[in-house]
PDBQT receptor file of N, H, CA, C and O in Angstrom, charges set to zero:
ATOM      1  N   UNK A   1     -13.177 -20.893 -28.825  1.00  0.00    +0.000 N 
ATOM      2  CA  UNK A   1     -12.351 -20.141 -27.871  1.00  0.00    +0.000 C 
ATOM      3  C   UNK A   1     -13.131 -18.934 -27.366  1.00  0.00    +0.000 C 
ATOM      4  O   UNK A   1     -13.958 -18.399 -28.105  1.00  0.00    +0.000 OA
ATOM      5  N   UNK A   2     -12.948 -18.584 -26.403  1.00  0.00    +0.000 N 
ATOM      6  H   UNK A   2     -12.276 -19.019 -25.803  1.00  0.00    +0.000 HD
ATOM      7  CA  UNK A   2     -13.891 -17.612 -25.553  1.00  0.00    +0.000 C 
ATOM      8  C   UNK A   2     -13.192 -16.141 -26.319  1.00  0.00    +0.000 C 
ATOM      9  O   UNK A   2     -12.279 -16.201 -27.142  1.00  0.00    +0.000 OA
ATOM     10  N   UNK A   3     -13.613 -15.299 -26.012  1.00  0.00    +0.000 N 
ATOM     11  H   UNK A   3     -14.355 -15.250 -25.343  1.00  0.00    +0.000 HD
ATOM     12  CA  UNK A   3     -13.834 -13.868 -26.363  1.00  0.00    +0.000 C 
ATOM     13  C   UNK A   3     -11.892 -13.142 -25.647  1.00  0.00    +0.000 C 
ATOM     14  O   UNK A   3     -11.593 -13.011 -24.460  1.00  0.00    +0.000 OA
ATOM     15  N   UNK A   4     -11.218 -12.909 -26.553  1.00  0.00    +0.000 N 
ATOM     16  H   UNK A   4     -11.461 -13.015 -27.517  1.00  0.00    +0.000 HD
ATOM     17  CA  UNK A   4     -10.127 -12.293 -25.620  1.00  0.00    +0.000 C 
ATOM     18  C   UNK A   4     -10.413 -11.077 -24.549  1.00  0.00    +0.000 C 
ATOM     19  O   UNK A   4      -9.963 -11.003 -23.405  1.00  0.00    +0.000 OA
ATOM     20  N   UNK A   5     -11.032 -10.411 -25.026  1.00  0.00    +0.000 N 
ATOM     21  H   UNK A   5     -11.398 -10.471 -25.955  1.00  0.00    +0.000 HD
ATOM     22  CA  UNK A   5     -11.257  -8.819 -24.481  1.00  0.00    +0.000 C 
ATOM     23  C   UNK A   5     -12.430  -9.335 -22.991  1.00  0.00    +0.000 C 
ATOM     24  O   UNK A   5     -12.789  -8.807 -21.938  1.00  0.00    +0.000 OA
ATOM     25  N   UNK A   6     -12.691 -10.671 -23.722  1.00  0.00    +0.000 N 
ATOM     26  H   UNK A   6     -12.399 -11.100 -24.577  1.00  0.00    +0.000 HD
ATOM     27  CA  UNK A   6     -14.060 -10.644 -21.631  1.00  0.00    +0.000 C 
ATOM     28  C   UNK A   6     -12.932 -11.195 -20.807  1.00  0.00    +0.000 C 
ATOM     29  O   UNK A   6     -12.762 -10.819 -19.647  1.00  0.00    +0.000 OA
ATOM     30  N   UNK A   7     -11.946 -12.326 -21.551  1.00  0.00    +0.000 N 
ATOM     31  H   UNK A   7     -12.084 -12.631 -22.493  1.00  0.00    +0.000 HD
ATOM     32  CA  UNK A   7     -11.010 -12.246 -20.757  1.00  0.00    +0.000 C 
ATOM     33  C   UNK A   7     -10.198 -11.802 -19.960  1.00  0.00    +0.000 C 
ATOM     34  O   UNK A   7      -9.887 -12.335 -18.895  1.00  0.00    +0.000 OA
ATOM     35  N   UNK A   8      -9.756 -10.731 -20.421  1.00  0.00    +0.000 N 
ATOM     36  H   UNK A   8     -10.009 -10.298 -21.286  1.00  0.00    +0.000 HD
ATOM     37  CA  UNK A   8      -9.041  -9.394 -20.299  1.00  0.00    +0.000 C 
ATOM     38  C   UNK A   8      -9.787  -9.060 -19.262  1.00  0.00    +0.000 C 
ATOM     39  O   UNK A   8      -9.227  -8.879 -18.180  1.00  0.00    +0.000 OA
ATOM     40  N   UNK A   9     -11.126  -8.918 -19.377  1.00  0.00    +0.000 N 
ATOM     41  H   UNK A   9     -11.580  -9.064 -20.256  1.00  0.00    +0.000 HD
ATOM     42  CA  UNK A   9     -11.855  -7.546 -18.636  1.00  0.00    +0.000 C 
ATOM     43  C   UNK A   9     -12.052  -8.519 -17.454  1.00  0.00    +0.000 C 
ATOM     44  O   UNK A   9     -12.018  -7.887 -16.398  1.00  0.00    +0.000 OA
ATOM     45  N   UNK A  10     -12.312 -10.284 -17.210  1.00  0.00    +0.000 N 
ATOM     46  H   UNK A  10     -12.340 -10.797 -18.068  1.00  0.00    +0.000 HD
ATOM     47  CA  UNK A  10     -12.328 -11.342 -15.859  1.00  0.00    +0.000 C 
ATOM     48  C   UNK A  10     -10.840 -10.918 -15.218  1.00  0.00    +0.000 C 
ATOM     49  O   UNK A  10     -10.940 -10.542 -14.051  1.00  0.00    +0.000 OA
ATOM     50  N   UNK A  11      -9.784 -10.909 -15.636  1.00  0.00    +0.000 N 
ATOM     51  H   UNK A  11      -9.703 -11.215 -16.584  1.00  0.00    +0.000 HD
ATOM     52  CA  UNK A  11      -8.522 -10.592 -15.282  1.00  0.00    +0.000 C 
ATOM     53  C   UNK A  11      -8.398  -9.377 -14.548  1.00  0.00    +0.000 C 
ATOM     54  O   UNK A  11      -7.651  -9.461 -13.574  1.00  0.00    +0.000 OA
ATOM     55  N   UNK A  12      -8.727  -8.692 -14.676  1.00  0.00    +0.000 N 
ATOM     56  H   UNK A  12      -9.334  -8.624 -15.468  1.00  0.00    +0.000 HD
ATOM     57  CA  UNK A  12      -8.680  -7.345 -13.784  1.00  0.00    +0.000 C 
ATOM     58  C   UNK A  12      -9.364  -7.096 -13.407  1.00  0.00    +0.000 C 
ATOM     59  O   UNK A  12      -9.409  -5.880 -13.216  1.00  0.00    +0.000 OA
ATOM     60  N   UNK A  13     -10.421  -7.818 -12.977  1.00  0.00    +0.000 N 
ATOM     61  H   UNK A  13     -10.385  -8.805 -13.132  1.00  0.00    +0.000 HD
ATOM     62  CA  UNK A  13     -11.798  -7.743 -12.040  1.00  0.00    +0.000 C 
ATOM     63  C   UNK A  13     -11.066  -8.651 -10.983  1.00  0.00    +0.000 C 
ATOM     64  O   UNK A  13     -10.837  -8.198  -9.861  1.00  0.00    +0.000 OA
ATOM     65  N   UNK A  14     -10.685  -9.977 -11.346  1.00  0.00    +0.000 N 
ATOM     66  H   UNK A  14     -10.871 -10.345 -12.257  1.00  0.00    +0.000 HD
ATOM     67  CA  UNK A  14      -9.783 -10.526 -10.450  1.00  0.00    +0.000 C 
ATOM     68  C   UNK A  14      -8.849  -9.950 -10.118  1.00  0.00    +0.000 C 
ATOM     69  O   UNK A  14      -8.928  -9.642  -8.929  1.00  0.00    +0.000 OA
ATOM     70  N   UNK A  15      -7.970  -9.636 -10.584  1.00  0.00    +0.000 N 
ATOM     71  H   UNK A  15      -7.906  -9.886 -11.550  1.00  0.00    +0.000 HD
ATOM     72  CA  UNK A  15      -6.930  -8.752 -10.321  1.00  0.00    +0.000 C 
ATOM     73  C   UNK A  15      -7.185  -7.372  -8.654  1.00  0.00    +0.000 C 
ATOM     74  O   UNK A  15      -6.664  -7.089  -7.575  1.00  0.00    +0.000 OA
ATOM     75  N   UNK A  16      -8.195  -7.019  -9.442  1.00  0.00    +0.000 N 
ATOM     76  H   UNK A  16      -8.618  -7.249 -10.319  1.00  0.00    +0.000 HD
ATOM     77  CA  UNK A  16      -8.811  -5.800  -7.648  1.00  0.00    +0.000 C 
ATOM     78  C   UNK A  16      -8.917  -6.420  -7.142  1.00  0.00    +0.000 C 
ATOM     79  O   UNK A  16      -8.115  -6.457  -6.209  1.00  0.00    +0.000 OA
ATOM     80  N   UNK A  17     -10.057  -7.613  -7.214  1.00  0.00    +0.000 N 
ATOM     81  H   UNK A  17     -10.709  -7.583  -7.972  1.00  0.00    +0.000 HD
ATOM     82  CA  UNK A  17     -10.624  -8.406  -6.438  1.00  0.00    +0.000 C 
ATOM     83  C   UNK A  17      -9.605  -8.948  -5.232  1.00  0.00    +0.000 C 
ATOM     84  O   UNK A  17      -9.837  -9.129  -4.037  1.00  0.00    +0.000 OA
ATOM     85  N   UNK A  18      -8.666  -9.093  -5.830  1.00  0.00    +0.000 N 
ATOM     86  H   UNK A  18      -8.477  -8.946  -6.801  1.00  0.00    +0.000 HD
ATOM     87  CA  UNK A  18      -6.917  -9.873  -5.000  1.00  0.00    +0.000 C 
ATOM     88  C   UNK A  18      -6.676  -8.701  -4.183  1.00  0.00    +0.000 C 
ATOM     89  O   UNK A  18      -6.532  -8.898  -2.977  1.00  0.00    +0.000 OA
ATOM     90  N   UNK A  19      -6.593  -7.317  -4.697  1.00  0.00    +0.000 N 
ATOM     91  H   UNK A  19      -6.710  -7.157  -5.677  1.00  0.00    +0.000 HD
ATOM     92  CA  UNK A  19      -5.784  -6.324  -4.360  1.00  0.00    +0.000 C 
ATOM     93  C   UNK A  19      -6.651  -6.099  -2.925  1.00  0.00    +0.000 C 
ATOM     94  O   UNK A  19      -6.278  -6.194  -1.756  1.00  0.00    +0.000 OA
ATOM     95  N   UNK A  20      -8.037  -5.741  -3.541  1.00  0.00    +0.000 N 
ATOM     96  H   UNK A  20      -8.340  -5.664  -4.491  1.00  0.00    +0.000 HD
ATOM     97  CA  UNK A  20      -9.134  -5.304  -2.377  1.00  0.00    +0.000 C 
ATOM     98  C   UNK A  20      -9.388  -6.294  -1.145  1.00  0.00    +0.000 C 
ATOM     99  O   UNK A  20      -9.779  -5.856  -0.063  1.00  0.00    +0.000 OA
ATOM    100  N   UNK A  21      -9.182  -7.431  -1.333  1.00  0.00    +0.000 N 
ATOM    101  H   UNK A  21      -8.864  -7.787  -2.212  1.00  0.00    +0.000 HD
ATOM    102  CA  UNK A  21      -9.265  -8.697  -0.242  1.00  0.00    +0.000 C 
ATOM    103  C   UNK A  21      -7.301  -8.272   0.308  1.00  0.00    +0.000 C 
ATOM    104  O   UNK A  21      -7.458  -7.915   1.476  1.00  0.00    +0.000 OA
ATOM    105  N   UNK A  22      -6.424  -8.217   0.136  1.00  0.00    +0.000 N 
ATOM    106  H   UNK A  22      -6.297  -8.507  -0.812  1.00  0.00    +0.000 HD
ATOM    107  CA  UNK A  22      -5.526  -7.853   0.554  1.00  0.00    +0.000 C 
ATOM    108  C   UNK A  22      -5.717  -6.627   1.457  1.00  0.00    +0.000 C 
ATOM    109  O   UNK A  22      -5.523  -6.818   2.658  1.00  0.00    +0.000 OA
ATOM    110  N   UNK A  23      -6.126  -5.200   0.993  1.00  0.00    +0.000 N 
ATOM    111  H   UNK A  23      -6.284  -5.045   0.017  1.00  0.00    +0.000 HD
ATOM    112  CA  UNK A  23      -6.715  -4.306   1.341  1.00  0.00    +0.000 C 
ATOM    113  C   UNK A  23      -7.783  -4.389   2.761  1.00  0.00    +0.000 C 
ATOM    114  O   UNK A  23      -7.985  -3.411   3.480  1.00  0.00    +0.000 OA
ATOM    115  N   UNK A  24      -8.237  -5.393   2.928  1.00  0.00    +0.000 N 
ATOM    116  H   UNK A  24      -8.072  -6.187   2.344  1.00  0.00    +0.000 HD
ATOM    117  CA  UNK A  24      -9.529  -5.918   3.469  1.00  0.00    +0.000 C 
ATOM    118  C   UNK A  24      -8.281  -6.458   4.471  1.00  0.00    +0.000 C 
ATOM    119  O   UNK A  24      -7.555  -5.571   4.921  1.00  0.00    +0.000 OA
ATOM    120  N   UNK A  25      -8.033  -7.625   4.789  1.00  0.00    +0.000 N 
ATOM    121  H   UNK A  25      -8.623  -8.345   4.423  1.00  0.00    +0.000 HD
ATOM    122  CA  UNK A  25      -7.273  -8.186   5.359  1.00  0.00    +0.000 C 
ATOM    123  C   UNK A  25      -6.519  -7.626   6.187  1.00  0.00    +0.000 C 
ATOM    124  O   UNK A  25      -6.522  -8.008   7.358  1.00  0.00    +0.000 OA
ATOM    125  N   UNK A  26      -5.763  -6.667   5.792  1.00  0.00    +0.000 N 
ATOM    126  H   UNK A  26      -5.761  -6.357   4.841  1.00  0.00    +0.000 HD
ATOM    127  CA  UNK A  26      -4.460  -5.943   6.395  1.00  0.00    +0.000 C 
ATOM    128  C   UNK A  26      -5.417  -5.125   7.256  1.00  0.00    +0.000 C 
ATOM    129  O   UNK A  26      -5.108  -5.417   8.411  1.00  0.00    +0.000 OA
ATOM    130  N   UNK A  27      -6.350  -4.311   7.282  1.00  0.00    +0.000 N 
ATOM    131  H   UNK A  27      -6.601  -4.073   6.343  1.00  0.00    +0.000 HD
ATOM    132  CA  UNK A  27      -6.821  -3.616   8.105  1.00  0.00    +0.000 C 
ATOM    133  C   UNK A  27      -7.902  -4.575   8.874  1.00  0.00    +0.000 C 
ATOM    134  O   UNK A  27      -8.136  -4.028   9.952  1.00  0.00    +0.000 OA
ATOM    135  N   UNK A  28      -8.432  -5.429   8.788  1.00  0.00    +0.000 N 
ATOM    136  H   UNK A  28      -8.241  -5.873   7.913  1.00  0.00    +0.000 HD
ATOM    137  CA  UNK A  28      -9.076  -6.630   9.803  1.00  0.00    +0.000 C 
ATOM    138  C   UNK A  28      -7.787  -6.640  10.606  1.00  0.00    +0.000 C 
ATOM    139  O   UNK A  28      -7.867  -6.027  11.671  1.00  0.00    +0.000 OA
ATOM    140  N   UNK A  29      -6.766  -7.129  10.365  1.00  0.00    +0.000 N 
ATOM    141  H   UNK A  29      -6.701  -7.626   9.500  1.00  0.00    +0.000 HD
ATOM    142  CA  UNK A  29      -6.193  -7.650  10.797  1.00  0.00    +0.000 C 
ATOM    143  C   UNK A  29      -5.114  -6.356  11.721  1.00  0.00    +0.000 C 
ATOM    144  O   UNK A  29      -4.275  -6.748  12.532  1.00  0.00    +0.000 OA
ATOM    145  N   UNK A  30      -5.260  -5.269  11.512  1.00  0.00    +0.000 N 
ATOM    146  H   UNK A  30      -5.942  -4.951  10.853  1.00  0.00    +0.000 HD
ATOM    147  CA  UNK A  30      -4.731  -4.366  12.395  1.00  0.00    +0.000 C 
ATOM    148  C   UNK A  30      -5.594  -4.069  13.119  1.00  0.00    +0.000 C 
ATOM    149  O   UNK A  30      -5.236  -3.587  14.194  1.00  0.00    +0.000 OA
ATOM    150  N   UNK A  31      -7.112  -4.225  12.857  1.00  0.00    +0.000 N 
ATOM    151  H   UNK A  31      -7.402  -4.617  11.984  1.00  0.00    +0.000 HD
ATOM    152  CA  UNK A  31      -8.354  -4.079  14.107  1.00  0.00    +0.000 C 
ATOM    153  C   UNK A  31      -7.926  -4.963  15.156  1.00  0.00    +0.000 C 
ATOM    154  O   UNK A  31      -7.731  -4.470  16.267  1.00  0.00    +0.000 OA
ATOM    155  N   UNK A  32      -7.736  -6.295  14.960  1.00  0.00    +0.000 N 
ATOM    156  H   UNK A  32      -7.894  -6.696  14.058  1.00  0.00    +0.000 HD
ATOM    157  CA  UNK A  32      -7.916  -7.192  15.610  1.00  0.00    +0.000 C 
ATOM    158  C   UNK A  32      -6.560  -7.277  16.824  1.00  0.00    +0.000 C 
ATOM    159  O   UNK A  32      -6.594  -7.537  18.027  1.00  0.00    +0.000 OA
ATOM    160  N   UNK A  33      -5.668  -7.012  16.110  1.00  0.00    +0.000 N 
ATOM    161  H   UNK A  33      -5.641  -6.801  15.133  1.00  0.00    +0.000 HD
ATOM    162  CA  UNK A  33      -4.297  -7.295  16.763  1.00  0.00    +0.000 C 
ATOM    163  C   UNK A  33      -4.108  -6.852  18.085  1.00  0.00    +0.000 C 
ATOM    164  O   UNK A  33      -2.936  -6.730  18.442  1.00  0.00    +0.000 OA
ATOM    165  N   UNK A  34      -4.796  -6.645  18.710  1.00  0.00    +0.000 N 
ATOM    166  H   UNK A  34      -5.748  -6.744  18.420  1.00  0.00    +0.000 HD
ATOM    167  CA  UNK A  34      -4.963  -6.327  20.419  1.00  0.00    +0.000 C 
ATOM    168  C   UNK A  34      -5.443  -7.092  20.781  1.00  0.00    +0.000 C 
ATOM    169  O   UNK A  34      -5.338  -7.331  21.984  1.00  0.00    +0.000 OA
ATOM    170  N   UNK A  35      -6.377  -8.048  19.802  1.00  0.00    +0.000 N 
ATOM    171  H   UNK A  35      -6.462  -7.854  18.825  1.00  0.00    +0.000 HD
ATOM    172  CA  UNK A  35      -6.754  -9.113  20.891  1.00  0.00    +0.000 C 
ATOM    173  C   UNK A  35      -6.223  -9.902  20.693  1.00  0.00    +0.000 C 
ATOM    174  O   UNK A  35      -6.055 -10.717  21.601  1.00  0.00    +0.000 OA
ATOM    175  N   UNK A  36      -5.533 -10.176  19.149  1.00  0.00    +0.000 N 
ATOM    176  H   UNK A  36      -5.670  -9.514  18.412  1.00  0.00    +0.000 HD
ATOM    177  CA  UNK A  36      -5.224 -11.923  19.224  1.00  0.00    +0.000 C 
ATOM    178  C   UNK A  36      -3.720 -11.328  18.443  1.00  0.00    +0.000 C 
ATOM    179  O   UNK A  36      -3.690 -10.198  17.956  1.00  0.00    +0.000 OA
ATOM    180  N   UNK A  37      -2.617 -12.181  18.414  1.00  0.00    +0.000 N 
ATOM    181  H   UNK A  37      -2.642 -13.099  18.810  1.00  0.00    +0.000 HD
ATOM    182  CA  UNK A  37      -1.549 -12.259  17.921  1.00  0.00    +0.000 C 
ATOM    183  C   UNK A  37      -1.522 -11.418  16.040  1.00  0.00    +0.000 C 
ATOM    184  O   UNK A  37      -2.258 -11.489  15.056  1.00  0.00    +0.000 OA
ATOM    185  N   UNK A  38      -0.622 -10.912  16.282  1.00  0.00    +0.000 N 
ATOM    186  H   UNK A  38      -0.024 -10.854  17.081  1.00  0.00    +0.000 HD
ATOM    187  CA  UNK A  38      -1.070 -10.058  14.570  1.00  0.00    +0.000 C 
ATOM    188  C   UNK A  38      -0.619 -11.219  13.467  1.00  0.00    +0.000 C 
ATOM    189  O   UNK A  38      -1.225 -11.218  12.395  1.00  0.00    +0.000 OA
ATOM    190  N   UNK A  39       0.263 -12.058  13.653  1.00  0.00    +0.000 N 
ATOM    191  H   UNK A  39       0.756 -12.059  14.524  1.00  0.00    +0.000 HD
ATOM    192  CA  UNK A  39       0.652 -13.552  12.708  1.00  0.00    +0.000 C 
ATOM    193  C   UNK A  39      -0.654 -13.604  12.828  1.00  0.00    +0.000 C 
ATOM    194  O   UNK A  39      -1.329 -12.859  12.118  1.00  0.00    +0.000 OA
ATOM    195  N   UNK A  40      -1.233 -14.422  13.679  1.00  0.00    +0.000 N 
ATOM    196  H   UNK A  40      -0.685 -15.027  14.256  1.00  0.00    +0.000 HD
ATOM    197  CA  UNK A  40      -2.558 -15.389  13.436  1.00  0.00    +0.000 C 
ATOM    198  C   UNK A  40      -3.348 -14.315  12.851  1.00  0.00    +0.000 C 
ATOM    199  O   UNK A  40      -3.679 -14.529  11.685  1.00  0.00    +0.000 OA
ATOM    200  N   UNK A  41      -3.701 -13.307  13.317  1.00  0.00    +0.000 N 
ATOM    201  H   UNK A  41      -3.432 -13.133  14.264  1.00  0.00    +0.000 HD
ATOM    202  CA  UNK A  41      -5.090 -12.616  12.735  1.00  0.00    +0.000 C 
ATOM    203  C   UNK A  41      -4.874 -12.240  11.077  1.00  0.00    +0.000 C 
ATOM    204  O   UNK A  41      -5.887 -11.997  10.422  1.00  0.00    +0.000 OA
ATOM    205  N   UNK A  42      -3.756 -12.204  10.524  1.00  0.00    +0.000 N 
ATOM    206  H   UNK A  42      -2.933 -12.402  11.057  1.00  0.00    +0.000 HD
ATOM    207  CA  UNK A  42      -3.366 -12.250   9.028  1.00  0.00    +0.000 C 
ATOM    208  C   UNK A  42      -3.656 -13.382   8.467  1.00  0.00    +0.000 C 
ATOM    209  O   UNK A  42      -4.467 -13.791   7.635  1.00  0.00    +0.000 OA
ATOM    210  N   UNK A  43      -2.743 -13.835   9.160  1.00  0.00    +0.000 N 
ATOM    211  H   UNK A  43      -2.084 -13.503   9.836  1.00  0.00    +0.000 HD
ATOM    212  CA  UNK A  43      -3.227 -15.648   8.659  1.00  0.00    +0.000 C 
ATOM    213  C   UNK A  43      -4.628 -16.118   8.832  1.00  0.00    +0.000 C 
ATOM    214  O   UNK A  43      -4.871 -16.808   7.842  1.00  0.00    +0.000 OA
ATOM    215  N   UNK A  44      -5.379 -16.088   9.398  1.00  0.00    +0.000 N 
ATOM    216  H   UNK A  44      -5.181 -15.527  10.203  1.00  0.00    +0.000 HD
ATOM    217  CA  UNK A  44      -6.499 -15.963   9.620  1.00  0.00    +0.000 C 
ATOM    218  C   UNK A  44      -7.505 -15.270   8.880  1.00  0.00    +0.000 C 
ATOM    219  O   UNK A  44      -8.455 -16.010   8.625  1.00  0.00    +0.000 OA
ATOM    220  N   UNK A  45      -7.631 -14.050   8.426  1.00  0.00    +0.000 N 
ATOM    221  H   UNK A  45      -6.859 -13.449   8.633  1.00  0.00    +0.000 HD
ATOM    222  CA  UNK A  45      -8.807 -13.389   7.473  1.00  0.00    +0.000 C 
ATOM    223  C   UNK A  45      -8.027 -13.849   6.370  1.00  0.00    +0.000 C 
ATOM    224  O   UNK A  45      -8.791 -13.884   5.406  1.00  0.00    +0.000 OA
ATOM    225  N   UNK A  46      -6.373 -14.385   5.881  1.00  0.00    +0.000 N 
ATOM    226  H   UNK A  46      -5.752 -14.357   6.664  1.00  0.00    +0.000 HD
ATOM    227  CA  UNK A  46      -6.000 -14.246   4.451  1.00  0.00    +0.000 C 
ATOM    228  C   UNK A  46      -6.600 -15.522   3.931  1.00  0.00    +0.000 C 
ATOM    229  O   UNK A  46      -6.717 -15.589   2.707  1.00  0.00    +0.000 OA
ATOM    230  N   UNK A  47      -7.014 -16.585   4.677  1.00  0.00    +0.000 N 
ATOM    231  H   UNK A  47      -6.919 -16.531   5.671  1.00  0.00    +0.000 HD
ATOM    232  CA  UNK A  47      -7.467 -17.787   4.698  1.00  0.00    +0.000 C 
ATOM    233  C   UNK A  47      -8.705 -17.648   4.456  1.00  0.00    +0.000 C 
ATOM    234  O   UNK A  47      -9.271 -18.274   3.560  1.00  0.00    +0.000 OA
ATOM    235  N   UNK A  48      -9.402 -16.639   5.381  1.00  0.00    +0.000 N 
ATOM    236  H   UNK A  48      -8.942 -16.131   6.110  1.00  0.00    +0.000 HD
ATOM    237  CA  UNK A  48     -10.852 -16.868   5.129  1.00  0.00    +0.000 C 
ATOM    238  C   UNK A  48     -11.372 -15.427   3.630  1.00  0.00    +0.000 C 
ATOM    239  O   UNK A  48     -12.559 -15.198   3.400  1.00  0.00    +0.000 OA
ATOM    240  N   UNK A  49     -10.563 -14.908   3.083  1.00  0.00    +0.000 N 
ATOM    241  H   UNK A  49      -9.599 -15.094   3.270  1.00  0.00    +0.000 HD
ATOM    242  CA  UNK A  49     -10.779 -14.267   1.947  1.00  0.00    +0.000 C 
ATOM    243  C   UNK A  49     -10.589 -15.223   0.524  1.00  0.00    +0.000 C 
ATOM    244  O   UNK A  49     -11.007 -15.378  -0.624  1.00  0.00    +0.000 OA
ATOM    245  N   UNK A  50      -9.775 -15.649   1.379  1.00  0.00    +0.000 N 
ATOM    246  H   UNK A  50      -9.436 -15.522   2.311  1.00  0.00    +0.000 HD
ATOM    247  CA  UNK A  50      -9.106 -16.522   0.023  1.00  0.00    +0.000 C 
ATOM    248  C   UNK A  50     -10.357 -17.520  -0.368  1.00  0.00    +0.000 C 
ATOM    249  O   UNK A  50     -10.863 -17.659  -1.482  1.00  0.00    +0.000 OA
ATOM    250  N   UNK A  51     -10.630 -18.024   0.579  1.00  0.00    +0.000 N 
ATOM    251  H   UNK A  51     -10.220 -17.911   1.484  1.00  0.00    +0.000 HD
ATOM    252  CA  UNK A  51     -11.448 -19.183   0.765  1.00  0.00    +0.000 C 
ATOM    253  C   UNK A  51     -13.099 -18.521   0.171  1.00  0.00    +0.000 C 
ATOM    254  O   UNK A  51     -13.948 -19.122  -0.487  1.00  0.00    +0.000 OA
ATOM    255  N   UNK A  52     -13.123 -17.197   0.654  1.00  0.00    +0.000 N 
ATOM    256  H   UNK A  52     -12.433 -16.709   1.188  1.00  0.00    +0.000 HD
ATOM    257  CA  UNK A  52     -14.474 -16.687  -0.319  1.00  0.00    +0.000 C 
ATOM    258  C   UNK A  52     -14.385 -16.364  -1.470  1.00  0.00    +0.000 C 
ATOM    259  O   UNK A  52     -15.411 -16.584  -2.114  1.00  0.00    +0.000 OA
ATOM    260  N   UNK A  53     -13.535 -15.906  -2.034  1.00  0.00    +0.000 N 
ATOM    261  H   UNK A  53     -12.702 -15.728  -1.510  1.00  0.00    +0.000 HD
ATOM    262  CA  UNK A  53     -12.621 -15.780  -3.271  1.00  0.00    +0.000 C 
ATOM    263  C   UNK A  53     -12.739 -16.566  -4.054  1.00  0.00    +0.000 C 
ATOM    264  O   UNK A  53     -13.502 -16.286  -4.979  1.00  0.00    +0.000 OA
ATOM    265  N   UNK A  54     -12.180 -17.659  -4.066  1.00  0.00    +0.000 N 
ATOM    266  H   UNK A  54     -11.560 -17.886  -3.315  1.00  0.00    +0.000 HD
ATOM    267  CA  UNK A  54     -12.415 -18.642  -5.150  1.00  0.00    +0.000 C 
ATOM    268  C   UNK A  54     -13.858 -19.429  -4.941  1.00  0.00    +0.000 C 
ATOM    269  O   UNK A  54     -14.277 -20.044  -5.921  1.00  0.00    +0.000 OA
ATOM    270  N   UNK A  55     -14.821 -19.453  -3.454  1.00  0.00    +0.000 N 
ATOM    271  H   UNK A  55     -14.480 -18.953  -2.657  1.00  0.00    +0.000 HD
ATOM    272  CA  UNK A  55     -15.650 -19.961  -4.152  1.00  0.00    +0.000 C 
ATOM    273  C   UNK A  55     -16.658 -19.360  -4.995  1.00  0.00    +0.000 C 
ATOM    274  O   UNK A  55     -17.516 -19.943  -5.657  1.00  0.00    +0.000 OA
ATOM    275  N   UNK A  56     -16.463 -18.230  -4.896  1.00  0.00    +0.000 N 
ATOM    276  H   UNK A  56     -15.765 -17.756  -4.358  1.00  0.00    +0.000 HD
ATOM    277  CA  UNK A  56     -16.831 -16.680  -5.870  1.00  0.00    +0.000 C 
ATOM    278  C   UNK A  56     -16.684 -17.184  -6.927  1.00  0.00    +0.000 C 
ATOM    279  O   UNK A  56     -17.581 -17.363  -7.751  1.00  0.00    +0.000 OA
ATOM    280  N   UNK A  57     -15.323 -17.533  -7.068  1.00  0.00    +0.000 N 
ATOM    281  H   UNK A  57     -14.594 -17.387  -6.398  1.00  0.00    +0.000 HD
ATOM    282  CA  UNK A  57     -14.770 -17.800  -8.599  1.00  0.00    +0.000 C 
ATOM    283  C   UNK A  57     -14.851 -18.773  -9.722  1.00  0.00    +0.000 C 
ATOM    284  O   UNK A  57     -14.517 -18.927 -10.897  1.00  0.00    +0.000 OA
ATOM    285  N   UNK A  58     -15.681 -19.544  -8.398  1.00  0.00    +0.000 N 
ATOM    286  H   UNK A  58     -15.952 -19.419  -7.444  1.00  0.00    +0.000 HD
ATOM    287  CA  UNK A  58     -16.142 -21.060  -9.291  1.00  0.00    +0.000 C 
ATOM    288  C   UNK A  58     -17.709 -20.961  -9.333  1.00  0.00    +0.000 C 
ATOM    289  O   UNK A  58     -18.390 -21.503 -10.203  1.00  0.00    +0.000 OA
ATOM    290  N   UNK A  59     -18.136 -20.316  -8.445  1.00  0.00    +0.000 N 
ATOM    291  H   UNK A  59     -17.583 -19.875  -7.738  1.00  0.00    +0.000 HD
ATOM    292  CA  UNK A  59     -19.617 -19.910  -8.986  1.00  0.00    +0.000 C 
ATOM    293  C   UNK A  59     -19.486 -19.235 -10.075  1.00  0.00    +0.000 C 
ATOM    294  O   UNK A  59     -20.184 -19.817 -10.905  1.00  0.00    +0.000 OA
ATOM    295  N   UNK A  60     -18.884 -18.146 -10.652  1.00  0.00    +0.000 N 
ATOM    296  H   UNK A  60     -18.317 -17.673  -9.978  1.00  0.00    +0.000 HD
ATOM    297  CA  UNK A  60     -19.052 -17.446 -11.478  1.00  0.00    +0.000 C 
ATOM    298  C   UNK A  60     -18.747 -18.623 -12.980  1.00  0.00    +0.000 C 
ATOM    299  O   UNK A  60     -19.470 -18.540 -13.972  1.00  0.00    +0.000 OA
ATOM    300  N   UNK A  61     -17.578 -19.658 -12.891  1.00  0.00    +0.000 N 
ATOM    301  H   UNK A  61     -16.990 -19.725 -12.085  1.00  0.00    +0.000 HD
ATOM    302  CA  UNK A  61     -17.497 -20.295 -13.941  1.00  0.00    +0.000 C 
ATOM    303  C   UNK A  61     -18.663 -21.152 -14.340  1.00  0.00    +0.000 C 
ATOM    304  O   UNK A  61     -18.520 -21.868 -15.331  1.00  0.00    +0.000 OA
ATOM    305  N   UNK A  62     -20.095 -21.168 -13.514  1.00  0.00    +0.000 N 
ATOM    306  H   UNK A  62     -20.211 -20.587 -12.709  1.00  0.00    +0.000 HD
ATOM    307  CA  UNK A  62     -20.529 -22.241 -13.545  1.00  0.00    +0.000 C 
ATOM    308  C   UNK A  62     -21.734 -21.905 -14.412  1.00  0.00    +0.000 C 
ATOM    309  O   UNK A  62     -22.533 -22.786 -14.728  1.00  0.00    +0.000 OA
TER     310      UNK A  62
């Protein structure tokens, strides 16, 4: 079984990681909103964070 405490410490690295890509997002997405619809431009960077996010997250398992 892996180490509880590195666990702990992957968890709240993820944890910002979520918060700060949220963080990230919401203000892309208030840049943008003059040009393109503010739905799509949310939907849009939350997709493409997400999408760097986990493949972050599976590199790191590997």
């Amino acid at each position: 079984m892996k180490n509880p405490k590195k666990l702990i410490a992957i968890f709240i690295t993820d944890l910002l990681c979520v918060l700060g890509n949220i963080v990230v997002v919401l203000l892309l997405a208030t840049l943008c909103r003059d040009i393109v619809d503010p739905n799509i431009s949310i939907i849009l960077f939350a997709v493409v964070f997400t999408t760097i996010m986990f493949w972050a997250f599976h590199e790191r398992e590997k």
